[in-house]
N, C-alpha and C positions, 0 to 999 in steps of 0.2 A: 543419424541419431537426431529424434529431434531435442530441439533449443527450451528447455524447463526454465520460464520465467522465475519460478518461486525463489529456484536454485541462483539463477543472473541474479537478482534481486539482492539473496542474502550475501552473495560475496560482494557485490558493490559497496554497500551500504556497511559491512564489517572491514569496507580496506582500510577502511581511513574513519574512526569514529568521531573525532573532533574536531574533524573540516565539514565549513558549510554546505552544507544540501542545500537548504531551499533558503529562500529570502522572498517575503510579501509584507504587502503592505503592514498588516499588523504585528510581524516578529517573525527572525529566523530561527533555523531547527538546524543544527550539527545532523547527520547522519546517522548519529547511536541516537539520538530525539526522535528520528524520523521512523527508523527499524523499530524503537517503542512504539509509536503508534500505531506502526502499522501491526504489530501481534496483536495492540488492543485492540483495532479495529475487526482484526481476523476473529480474534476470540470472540466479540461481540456476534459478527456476521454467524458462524460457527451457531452461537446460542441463539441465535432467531431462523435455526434451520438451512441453512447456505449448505450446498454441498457441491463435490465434484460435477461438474457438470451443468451446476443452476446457475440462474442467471440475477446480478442485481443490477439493479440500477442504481445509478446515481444522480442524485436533482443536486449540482452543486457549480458554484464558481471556478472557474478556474483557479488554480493558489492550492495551499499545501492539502485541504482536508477534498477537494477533490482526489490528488495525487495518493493521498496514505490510503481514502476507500478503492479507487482503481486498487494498488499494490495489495490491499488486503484480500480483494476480492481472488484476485490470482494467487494466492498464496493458499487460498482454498481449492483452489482448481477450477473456479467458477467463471465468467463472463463478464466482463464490468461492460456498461452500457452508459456513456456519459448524455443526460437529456437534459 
């Protein structure tokens, strides 16, 4: 069977909602912050056409809003391309 990111993704991130996820330079994100973003990012992706199987890219740093557009991208089914 294969391995569904979307599905990894949502039970990591729901084990434990009050422990640190990320830490960068400018402020850390709990886990439940993180999971927020990434649906708002998904819903965005989603409303500018994203679908199964498309592809986005990402023009970003390294740090958390890299990290949430990857996870959102995959939570569509799509292809995250970090450039």
């Amino acid at each position: 069977m294969p391995l569904d990111l979307r599905t990894v993704a949502d039970d990591v991130l729901l084990r434990d909602p009050d422990q640190v996820a990320i830490v960068d330079p400018d402020q850390s994100w709990t886990y439940a912050e993180l999971a927020a973003a990434i649906r708002f990012a998904a819903a965005r992706l989603r409303d500018a056409g994203v679908t199964t199987d498309g592809r986005v890219y990402i023009v970003a740093n390294a740090g958390r809003l890299a990290l949430t557009a990857t996870y959102a991208a995959m939570r569509l089914g799509a292809t995250p391309a970090l450039v």
